[in-house]
N, C-alpha and C positions, 0 to 999 in steps of 0.2 A: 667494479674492480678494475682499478687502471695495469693494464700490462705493458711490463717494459719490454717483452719480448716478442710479443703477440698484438698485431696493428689489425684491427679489421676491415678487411676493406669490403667484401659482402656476404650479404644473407644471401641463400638459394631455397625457396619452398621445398618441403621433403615432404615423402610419407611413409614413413617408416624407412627412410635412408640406411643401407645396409655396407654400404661399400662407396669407394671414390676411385674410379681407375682412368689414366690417362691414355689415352686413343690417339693416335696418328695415322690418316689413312689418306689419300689422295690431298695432298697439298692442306689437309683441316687439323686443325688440334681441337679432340676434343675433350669431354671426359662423361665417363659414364656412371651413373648411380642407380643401380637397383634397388629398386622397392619392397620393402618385406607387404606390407599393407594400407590401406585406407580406413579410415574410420568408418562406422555405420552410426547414423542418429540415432538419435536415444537409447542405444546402447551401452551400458556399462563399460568403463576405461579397461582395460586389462592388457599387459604387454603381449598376451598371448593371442588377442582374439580379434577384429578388423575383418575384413573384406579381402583377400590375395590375389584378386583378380587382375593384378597391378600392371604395372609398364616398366620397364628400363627407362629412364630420361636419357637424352643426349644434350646436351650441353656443348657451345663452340662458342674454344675463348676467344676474347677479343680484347689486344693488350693483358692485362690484370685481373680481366672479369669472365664471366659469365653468360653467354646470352642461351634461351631455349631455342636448339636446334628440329630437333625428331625425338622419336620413340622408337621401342623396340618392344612387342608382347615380351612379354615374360613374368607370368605369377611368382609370387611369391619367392621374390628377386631374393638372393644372399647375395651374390658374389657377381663379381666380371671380371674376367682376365682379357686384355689385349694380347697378339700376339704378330708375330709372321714368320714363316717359313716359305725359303725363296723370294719370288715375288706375290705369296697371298696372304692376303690380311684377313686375321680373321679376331673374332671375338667371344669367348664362351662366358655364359650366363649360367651362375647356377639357382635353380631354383628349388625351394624347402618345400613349398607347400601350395594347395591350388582350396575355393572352395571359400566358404563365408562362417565357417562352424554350422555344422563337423567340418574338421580339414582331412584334405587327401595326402598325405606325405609322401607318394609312390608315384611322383611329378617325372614327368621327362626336363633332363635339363639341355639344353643347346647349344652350338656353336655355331654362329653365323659368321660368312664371309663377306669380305667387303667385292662389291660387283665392280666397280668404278664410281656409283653416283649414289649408294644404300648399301645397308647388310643386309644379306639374304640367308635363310635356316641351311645352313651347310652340311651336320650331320646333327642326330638325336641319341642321345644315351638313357636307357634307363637309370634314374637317380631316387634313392629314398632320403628324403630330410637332405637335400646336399646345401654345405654350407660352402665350400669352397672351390673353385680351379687354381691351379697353381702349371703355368706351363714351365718347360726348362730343357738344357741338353745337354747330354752327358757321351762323350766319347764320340763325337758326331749325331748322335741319336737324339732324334725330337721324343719327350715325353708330359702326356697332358694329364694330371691328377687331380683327384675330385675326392676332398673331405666329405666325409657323407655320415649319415647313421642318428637313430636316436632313440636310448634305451628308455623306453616307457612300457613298462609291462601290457598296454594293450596293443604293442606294437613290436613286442617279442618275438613272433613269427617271420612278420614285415623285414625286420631289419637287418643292413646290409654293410658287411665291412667297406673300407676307404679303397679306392681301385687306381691303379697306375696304368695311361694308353699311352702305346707309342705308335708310332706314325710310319706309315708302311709305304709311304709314296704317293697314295691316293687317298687315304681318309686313317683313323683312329683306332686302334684295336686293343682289346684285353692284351695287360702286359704282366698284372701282378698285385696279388689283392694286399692288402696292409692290415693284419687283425685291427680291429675297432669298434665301441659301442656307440660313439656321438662324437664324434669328430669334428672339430673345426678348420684344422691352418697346416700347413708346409711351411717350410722353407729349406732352402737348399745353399748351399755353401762349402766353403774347404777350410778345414783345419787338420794340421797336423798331414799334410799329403795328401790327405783323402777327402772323397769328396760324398758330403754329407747332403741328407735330408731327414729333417727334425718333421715330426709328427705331431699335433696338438688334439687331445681326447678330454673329454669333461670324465669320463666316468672311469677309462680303464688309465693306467700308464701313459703321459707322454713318450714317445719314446723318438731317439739318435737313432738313423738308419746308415750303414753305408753303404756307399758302392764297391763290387767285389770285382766288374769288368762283366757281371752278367745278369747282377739281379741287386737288389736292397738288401741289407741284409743289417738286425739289429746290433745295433753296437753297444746301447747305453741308455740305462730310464733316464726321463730328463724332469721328469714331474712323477707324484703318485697319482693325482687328479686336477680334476678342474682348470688342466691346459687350454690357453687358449690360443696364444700366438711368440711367436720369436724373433729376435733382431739380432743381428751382430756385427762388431767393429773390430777394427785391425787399431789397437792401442798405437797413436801416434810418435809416443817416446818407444818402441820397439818391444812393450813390454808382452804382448802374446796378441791372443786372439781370445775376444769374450764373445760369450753366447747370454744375450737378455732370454729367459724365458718368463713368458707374463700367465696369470693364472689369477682367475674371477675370485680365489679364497685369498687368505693373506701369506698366499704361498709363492709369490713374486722374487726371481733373485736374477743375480748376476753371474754366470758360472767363467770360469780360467780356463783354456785349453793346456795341460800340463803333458807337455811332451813324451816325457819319459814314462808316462799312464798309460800314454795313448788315448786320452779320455777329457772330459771333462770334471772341474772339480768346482766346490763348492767357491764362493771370490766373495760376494756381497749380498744381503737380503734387502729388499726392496718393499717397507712399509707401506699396507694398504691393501685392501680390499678393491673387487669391481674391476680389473684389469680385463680390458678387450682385446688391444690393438699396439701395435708399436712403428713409430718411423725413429727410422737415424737423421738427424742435419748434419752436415758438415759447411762447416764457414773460417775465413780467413782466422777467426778467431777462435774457434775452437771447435771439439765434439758435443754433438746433443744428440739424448733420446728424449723422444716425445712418446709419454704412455696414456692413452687414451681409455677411460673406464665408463664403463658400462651400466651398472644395476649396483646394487648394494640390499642384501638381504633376502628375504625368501619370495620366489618366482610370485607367487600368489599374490604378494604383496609389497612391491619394492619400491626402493629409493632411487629416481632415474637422475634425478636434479645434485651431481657430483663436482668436486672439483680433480681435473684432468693433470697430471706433472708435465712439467719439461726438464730434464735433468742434464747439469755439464759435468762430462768426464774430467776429473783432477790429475789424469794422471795413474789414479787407481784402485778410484771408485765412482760414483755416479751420484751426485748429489743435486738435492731438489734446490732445482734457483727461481721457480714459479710455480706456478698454480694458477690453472682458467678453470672455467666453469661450461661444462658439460652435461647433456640429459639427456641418456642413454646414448652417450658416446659409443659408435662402432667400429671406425676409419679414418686414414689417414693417408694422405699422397702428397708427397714433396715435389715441386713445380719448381725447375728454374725460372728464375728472371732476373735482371740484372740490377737492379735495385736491391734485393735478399729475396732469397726461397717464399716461393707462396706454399700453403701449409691451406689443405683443402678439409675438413673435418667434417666429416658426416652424424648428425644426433638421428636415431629412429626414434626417441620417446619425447612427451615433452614433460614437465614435474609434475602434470597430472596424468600422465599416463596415456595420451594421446598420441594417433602417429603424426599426424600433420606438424614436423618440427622441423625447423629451421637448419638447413648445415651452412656451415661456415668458410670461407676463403679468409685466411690472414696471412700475414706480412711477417714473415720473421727476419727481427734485427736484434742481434745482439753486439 
């Protein structure tokens, strides 16, 4: 498939690639991918099942590319958030799961600091199934959130709502739990004055949270199910503030921040199944979402080998201008460079079901 939009400039070895996050810490750019899995021989393919025994990759760019820097333990990698506060760098890893089948879901997940020359384990949280960190700050206030949870009836008792820590000076503390049965994503943003954080759940409600000056507090469902992650842009002809919310059913849309609601409203539905992940572009020439998809059809037995959108804002809806090709699409990180945005995509599966899959660095030019 020749892409007008999407130039590739490299492959990166994966296994089971869960995330792509960009790292800056003493004078290095890096970027980091956790790993959900490794394969085991002769074992049957299944997205669910591998070795978690895994690492973090470190990667340090160089120009446009790529090269293997270090690792970092961390089983059964989801997630990594880069962050700092002050002068310290730190990095939080989440991990879902430990274990080769049976898996353990009841994993500690981590935040390492940067020392000057490595990351070192900074503090540890109890985490069940965590799929996410999401740092942020609000009113002066550092706050570090962990999507977590996953409703499986042999894991009923185990399971644990999403948690909000904020930062006391010296390390992390219980700030504030978020009902949740299987939790994916955050994201935090302002509309309407206020300053939000959207919530992404497979099983219960997504739901609009705001800030009141002292705690979250719900504003607004934003899905019934199958949420998975959110984007949003400031319409460049002045026309509001949209909220992408994506979702693995064919329950995908675009919603309008309507003032006078105070709320969000219904704007655009977004055909398709398999939704993971979402970046915004922005370029001298226009707006873009990039939606990255995931799986298509029943856990037990899916379809990982998809084709992924890029879509350009009109003005007042979001229309597909491409299609690449994805296999078990997860991630996505937007990279300055002065040539156009590198566009970092992470695959955990490959069309047979394998983790050992390739993620991707390209070139977006439009």
């Amino acid at each position: 498939m020749t892409s007008t939009y999407l130039s590739l400039i490299q492959t990166i070895p994966t296994s089971g690639a869960r995330a792509a996050q960009p790292v800056h810490v003493g004078g290095l750019e890096l970027l980091a991918i956790p790993q959900l899995a490794y394969d085991i021989p002769g074992t049957p393919a299944h997205m669910n099942g591998g070795d978690s025994e895994t690492e973090l990759l470190l990667l340090r760019r160089e120009g446009d590319r790529f090269e293997p820097w270090g690792s970092l333990e961390a089983p059964g990698g989801e997630d990594a958030e880069s962050f700092t506060i002050g002068d310290r760098d730190f990095l939080a890893v989440a991990s879902i799961r430990t274990g080769a089948g049976p898996y353990d879901y009841t994993v500690p997940s981590t935040v390492f600091e940067w020392d000057g020359t490595r990351f070192v384990p900074f503090q540890t949280f109890d985490s069940f199934a965590a799929k996410q960190w999401r740092y942020f700050t609000v009113d002066g206030r550092h706050f570090l959130a962990l999507a977590q949870g996953v409703a499986l009836p042999q894991h009923t008792e185990q399971n644990r709502p999403s948690v909000i820590h904020t930062w006391d000076g010296t390390r992390f503390t219980h700030f504030q739990d978020i009902p949740s049965e299987w939790a994916y994503n955050w994201h935090l943003f302002t509309a309407g004055g206020h300053t939000m954080l959207a919530h992404a759940d497979h099983v219960v409600p997504s739901v609009l949270y705001r800030w009141d000056g002292a705690k979250f507090v719900p504003h607004q469902d934003l899905a019934t199910a199958a949420g998975r992650a959110f984007a949003t842009f400031d319409d460049p002809g002045g026309s509001g503030t949209y909220l992408v919310v994506a979702c693995i059913d064919d329950g995908s849309r675009v919603l309008r921040w309507d003032a006078g609601a105070d709320r969000f409203v219904e704007h655009q539905k977004l055909a398709g199944a398999g939704a993971r992940e979402l970046a915004v572009v922005r370029t001298a020439r226009g707006l873009y979402v990039i939606r990255v998809n995931f799986i298509q059809g029943p856990r037990a037995d899916p379809t990982s080998a998809l084709l992924s959108q890029i879509y350009r804002w009109d003005g007042d809806r979001l229309d597909v201008v491409e299609e690449f090709p994805t296999t078990g699409g997860t991630d996505l990180a937007v990279l300055d460079s002065a040539p156009g945005p590198l566009i970092v995509q992470t695959n955990a599966l490959t069309a047979e079901l394998r983790f050992a899959a390739e993620s991707r660095v390209y070139r977006f030019t439009d």
